[in-house]
C-alpha positions in Angstrom: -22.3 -18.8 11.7 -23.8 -21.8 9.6 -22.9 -22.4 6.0 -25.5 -20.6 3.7 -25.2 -21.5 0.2 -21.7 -22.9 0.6 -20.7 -19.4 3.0 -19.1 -20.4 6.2 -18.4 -17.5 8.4 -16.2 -18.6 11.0 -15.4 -15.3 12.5 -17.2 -14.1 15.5 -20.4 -12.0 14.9 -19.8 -8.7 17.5 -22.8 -6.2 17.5 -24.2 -4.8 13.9 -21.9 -6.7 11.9 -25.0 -8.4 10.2 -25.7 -5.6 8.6 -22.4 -6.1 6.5 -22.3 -9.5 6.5 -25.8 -10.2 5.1 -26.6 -13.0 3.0 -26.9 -10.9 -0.5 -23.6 -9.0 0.5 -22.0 -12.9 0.9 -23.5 -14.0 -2.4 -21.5 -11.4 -4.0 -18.5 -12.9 -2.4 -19.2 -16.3 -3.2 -20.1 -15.3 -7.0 -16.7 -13.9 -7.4 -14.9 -16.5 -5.5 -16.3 -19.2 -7.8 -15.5 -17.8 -11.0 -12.3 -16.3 -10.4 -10.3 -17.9 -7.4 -8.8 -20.1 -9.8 -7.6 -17.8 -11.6 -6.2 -15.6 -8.6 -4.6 -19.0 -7.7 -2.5 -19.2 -11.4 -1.1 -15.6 -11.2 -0.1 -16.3 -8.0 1.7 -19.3 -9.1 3.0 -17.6 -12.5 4.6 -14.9 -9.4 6.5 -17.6 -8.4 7.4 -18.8 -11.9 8.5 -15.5 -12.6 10.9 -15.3 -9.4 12.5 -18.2 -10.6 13.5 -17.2 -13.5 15.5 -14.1 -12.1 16.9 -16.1 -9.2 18.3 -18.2 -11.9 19.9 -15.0 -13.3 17.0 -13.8 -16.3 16.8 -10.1 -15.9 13.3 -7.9 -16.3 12.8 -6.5 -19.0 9.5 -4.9 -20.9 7.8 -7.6 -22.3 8.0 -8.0 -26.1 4.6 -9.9 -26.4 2.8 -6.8 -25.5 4.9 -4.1 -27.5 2.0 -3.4 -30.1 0.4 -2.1 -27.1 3.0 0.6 -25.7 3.7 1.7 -29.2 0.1 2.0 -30.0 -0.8 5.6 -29.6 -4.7 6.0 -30.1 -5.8 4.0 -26.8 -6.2 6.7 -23.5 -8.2 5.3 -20.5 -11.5 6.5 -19.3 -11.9 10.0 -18.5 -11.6 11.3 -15.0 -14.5 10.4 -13.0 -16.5 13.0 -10.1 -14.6 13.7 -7.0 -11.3 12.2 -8.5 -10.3 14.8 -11.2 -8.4 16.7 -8.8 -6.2 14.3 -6.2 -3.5 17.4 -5.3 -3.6 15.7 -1.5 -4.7 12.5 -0.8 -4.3 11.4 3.0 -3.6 7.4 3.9 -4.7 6.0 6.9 -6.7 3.0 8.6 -10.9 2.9 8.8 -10.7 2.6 12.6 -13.4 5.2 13.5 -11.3 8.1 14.7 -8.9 8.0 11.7 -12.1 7.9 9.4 -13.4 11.5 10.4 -10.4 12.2 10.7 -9.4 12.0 7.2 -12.4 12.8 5.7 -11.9 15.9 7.8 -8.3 16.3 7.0 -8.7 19.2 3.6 -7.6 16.4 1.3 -9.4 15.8 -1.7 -9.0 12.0 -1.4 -8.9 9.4 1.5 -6.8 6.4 0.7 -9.4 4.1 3.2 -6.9 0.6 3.7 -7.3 -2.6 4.6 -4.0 -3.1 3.3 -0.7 -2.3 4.3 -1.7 0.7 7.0 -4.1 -2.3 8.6 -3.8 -5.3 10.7 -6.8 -7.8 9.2 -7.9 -8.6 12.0 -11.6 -9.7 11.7 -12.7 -7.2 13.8 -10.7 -4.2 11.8 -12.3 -5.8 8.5 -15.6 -5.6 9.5 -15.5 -2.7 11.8 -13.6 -0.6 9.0 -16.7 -1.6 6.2 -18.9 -0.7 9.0 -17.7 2.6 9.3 -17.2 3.7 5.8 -21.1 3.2 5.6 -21.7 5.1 8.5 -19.2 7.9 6.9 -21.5 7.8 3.4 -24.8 7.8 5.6 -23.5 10.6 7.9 -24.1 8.1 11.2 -20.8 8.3 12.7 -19.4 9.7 15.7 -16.7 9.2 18.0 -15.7 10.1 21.7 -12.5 9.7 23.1 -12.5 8.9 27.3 -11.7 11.8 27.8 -14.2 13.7 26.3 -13.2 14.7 23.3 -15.7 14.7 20.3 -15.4 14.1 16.3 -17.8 14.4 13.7 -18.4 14.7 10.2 -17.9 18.3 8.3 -20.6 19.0 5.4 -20.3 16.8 2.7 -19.1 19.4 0.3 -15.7 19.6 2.4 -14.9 15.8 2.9 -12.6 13.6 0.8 -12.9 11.1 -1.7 -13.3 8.0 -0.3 -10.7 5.9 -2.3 -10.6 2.5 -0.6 -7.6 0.0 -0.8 -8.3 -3.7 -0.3 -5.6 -6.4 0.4 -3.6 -7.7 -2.2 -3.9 -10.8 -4.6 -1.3 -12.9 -1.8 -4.1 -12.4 1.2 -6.6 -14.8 2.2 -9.6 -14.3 4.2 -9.7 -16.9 6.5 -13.3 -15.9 8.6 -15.1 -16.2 5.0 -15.1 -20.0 3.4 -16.8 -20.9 0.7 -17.3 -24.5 -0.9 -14.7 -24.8 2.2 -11.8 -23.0 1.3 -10.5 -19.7 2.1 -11.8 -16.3 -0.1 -9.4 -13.8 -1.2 -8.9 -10.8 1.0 -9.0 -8.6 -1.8 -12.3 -9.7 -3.2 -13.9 -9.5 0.1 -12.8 -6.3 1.3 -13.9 -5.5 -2.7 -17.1 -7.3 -2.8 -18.0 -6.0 0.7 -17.5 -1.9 0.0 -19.2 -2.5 -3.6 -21.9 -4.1 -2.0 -22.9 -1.5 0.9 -21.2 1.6 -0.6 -21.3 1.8 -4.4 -25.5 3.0 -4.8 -25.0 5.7 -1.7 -21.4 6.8 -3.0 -23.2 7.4 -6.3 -26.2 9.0 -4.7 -23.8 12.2 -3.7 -22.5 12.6 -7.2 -19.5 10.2 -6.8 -18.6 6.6 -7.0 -17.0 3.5 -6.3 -13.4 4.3 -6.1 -10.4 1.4 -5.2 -7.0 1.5 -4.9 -5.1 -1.7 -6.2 -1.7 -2.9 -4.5 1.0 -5.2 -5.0 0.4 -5.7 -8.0 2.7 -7.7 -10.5 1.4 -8.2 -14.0 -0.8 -7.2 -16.4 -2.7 -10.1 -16.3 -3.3 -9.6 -12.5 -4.7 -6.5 -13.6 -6.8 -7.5 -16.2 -8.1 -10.2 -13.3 -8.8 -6.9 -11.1 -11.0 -5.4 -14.6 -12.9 -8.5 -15.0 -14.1 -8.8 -11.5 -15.1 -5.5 -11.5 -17.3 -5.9 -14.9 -19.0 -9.0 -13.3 -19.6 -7.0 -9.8 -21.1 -3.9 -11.7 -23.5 -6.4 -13.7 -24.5 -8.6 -10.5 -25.8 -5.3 -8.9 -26.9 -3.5 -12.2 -24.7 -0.8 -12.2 -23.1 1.0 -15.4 -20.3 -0.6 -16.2 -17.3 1.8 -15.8 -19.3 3.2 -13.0 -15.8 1.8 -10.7 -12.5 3.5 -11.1 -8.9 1.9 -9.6 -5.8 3.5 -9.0 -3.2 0.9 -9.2 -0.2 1.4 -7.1 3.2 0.8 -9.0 4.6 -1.0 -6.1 6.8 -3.8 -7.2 9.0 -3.9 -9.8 8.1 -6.7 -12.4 4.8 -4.1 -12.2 7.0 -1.2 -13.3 7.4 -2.8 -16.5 4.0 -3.5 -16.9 2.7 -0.1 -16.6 1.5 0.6 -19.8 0.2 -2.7 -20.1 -1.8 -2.3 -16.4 -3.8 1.0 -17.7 -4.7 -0.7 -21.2 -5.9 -3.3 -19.0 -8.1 -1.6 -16.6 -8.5 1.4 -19.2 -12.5 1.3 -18.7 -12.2 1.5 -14.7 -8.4 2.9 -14.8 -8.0 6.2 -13.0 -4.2 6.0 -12.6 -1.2 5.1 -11.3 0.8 5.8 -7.7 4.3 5.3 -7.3 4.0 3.3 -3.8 7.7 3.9 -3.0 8.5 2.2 0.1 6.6 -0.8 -1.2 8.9 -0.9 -4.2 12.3 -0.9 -2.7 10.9 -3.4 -0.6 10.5 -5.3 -4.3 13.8 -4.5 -5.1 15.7 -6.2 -2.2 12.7 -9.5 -2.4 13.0 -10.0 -6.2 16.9 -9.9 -6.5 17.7 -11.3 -2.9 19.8 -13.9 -4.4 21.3 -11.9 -7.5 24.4 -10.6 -5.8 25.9 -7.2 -5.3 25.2 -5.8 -8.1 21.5 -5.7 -6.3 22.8 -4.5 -2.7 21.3 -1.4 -1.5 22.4 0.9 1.1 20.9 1.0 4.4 17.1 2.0 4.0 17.4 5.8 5.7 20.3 6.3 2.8 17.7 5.2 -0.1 16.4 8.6 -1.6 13.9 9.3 -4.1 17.0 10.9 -6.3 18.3 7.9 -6.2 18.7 6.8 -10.2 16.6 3.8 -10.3 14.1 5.8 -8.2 14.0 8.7 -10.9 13.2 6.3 -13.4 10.8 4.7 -12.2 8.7 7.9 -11.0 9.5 9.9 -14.6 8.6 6.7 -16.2 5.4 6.4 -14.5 4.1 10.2 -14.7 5.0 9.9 -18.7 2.8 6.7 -19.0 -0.1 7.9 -17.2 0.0 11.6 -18.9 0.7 9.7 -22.5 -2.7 7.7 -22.0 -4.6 10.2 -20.1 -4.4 9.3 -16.4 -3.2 10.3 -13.2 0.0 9.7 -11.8 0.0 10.4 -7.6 3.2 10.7 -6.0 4.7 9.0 -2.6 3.8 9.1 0.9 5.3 11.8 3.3 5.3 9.8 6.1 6.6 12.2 8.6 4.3 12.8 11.8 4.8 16.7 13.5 6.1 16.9 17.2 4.0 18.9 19.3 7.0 19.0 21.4 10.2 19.3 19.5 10.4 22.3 16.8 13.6 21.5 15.4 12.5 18.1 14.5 9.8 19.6 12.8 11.5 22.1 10.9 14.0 19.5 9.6 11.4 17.1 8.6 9.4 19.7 6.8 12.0 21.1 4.7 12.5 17.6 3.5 8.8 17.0 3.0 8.5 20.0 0.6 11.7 18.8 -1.1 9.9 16.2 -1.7 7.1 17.3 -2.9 8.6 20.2 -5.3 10.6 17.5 -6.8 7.1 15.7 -7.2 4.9 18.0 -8.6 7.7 19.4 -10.8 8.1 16.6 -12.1 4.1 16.2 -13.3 2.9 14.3 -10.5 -0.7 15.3 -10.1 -1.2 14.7 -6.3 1.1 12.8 -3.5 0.2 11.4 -0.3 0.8 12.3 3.1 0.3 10.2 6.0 -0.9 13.2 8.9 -3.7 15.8 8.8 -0.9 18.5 9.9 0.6 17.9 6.3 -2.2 18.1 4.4 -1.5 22.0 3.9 2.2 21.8 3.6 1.9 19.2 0.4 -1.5 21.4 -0.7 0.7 24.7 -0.6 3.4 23.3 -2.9 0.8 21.5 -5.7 -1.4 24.7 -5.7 1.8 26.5 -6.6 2.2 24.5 -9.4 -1.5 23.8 -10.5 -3.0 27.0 -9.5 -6.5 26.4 -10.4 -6.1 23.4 -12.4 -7.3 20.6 -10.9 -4.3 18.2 -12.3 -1.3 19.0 -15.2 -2.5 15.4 -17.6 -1.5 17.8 -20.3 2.5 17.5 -19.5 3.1 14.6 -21.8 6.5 14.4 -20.5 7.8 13.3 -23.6 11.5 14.0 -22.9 11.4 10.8 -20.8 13.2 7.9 -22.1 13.6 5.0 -19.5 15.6 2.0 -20.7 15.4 -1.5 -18.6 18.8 -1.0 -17.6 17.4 2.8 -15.6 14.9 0.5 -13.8 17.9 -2.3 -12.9 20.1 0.6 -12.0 20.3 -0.4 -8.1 24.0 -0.5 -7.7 24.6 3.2 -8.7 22.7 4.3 -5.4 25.0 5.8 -2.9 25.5 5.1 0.5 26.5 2.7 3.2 25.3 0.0 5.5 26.3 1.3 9.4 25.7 -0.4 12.5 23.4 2.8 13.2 21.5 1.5 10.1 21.0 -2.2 11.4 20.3 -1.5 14.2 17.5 1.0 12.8 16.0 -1.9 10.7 15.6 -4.2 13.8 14.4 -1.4 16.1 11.7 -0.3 13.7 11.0 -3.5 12.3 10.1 -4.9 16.5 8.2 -1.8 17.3 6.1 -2.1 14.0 5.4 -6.2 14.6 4.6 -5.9 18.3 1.9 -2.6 17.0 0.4 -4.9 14.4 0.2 -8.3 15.9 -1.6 -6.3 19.0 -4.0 -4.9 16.0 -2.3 -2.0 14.6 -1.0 -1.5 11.1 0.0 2.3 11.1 2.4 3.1 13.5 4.0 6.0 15.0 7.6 5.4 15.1 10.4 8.4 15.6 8.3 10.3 14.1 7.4 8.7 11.0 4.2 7.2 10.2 5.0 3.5 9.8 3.0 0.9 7.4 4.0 -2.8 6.5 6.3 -2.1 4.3 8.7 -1.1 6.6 8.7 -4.1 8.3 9.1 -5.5 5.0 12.1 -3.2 4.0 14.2 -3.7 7.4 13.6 -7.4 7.3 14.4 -8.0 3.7 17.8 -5.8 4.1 18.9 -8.1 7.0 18.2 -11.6 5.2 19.8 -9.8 2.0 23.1 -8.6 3.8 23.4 -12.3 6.1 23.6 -13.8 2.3 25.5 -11.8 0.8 29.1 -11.5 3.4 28.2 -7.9 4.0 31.0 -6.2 6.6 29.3 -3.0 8.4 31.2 0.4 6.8 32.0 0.7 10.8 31.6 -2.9 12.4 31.7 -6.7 12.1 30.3 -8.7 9.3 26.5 -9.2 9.4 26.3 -12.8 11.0 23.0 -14.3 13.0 25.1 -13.9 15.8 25.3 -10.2 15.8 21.4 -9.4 14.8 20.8 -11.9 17.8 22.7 -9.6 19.8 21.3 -6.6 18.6 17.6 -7.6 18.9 18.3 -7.9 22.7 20.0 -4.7 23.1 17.5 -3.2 20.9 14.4 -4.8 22.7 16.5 -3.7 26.0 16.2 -0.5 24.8 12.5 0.0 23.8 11.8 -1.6 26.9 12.9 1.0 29.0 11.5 3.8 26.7 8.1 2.4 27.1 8.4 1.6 30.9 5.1 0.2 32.2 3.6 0.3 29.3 6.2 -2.3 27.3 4.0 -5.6 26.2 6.2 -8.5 27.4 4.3 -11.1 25.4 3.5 -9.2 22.3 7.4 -8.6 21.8 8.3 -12.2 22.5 5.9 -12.6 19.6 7.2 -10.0 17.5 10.4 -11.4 18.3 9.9 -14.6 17.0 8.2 -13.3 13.9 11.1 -11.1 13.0 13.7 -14.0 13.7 11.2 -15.7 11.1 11.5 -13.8 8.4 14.7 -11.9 8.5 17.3 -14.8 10.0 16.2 -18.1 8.3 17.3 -19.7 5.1 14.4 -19.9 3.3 12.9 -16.4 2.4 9.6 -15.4 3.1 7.8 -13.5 0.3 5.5 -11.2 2.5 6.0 -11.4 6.4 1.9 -10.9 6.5 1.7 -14.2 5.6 3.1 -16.0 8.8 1.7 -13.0 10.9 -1.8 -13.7 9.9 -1.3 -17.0 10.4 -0.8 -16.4 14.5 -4.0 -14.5 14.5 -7.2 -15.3 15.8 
């Protein structure tokens, strides 16, 4: 597709996507990428200066420049908005078509629709996925499996939220150019939902929801607010009309949360505590800080873990202080249709975990499978009855200190062979999934999104610099992971039989050995991945 206006598509044009990519739906892109790439391109580079500074040895801390905000009492962020003032369930998942009706399906009250983290970009899953959340809001879509098997839409009255979550600040859009360089993912997969889906979201008593990931400063999120000011006025909508969730996924951001809402207090509708993501943080920020930063192997890493309590009582007394929501983690955990025992393990723990959340003041959690949908709603409607959320525990018996945040080396457990070998296990399966076109994976059981990949990859690189000896083995040594990849890939080869992908695991392979074995750390493995896409 020709340049229009300085707009290059380069990706391929498959059947209907003009009617996303139309030249008023590009404009919008191209507005936004001309007033605030450059911008997008310093807090990227202030991420860096930032990392820097605490592999140099500077600790995090809250920020003293912005203390008249957290100790100023009379700011609150924008009331809850329609179809968001009760999240008890939220499910995550994809917009391939199946998952879509799916999840609007699924008896949660809100759909986490990603193009992040759950999601390959692909061109074809960015465009197919925009394409389908239209169809969703216009009641078009459909889907057959070959076998026979039918989906469609329930009345509107019983469907989730729509609650979509672009790619972070770190993704480009390669297939959209304009002036000749790259867009940002995130504005795109912003610009194109707002576009196509804002008007007909608010035509059924709703509106423009997003969810905001990865996350590191205020100032990233006060980017995030001003785009969405200058999107509502291109297209004459109210401004405040969108509302963002931000996900508290990294830790510089978990010092920045009460900073983040002020920012986006207009459009804010609350925080998540994107767990996995975070620990994932933990390992990339401090990779070069020592033992005093070493976790345990990543199935020993438990929410009760100290560091992990303050940072979810920190963020459900921030978002109840200032009036917004705080949404728990995911349960990632997929049912066996074949293996009770399995499922009566894993369910005890996912309504561990989701006591401990909603007791805590969560207002809602995540779950990654329609079958848990009523196990997480049972537990929240014990607590909330017919309230739609609990923003009136203030939590005020919270006090988090930057050394609770920092507290990584009081986590028990140990790093096993059982545990590295895990890491690289998952870590191949998930690659091979998503360089093939699949970002949420089903993995023994589990529900698997990036940041797994991120987490087992991370661990490895961290314990190779670090002399780390196995509680039961050898040191840690590219000599051993070597070995274990091939024993590992040995092994999933044989599980899968005919249906093992010789050439997508040489790829995966090589992507792993990227990112986990060499010297020089790679900050998100999505970067080189996309990179070997077409």
């Amino acid at each position: 597709m020709g340049a229009t206006n300085g707009v290059e598509v380069t990706g391929p044009l498959h059947e209907r996507y003009d009617e996303i990519l139309t030249d008023d739906a590009l404009a919008l892109i191209a507005d936004l990428h001309r007033r605030f790439e450059g911008r997008r391109q310093e807090l990227l580079a202030a991420r860096k200066r930032r990392q820097d500074a605490v592999s140099a040895g500077a600790d995090l801390d809250f920020l003293p420049e912005t203390r008249a905000i957290r100790e100023d009492p009379s700011w609150k962020v924008a009331p809850p908005a329609p179809g968001i003032t009760d999240r008890r369930v939220e499910i995550t998942g994809p917009t391939d078509r199946k998952m879509t009706i799916n999840a609007l399906n699924s008896g949660a009250k809100v759909w986490l629709a990603d193009f992040e983290d759950a999601n390959t970009p692909l061109w074809e899953n960015m465009i197919g996925g925009q394409l389908n959340l239209r169809d969703a809001l216009d009641r078009t879509i459909d889907f057959s499996t070959p076998e026979g098997k039918s989906y469609a839409l329930k009345d509107d009255g019983e469907l989730a939220t729509i609650v979509v979550r672009p790619r972070g600040w770190h993704l480009d859009e390669k297939h959209i150019l304009v002036d000749g360089r790259r867009t940002s993912g995130g504005i795109v997969d912003f610009a194109l939902y707002f576009f196509h889906c804002a008007r007909r979201q608010l035509d059924k008593g709703k509106g423009p929801y997003f969810y905001l990931p990865k996350m590191e400063s205020h100032l990233e999120a006060r980017l995030w607010n001003e785009i969405f000011v200058a999107a509502q006025e291109k297209l004459g909508i109210p401004r405040g009309t969108i509302r963002a969730t931000v996900l508290i996924e990294t830790i510089p951001a978990a010092f920045e949360m009460e900073e983040i809402l002020y920012e986006l207090r207009e459009h804010s509708a609350g925080l998540n505590a994107g767990r996995w993501d975070y620990l994932f943080s933990i390992i990339k920020v401090h990779r070069t800080r020592g033992r005093r930063f070493l976790l345990p192997e990543r199935n020993a890493v438990t929410m009760t873990a100290p560091f992990m309590r303050a940072y979810t009582e920190l963020l459900v007394s921030t978002c109840h202080k200032r009036g917004a929501f705080a949404i728990g983690g995911m349960a990632a955990f997929i049912p066996s249709r074949r293996d009770a025992e399995v499922n009566e393990r894993a369910l005890a723990k996912v309504r561990d975990d989701k006591t401990r959340e909603s007791g805590d003041g969560f207002d809602g959690s995540w779950v990654a499978h329609p079958d848990l949908v009523p196990v997480a709603m049972e537990i929240f409607d014990g607590v909330l009855g017919e309230r739609p959320n609990q923003l009136d525990r203030l939590r005020e018996d919270v006090a988090v200190k930057a050394d609770d945040l920092l507290a990584v080396d009081a986590t028990e457990g140990g790093i096993t062979e059982a545990g590295l070998r895990s890491n690289i296990n998952v870590a191949l399966q998930y690659l091979a999934a998503w360089i093939g076109g699949n970002g949420a994976v089903a993995i023994h059981n589990l529900m698997e999104d990036a940041a797994t990949a991120e987490i087992s990859r991370s661990q490895i690189w961290q314990w190779l610099h670090n002399d780390v000896t196995l509680d039961d083995g050898p040191k840690v040594t590219r000599e051993l992971v070597d070995r274990i990849i091939g024993e590992e890939l040995a092994a999933i080869r044989e599980a899968a039989g005919d249906a093992f992908d010789t050439e997508l695991y040489e790829r995966a392979t090589e992507l792993f050995k990227e990112v986990a074995l060499a010297d020089d750390y790679a900050d998100f493995l999505t970067l080189p991945a996309y990179e070997r896409m077409p």
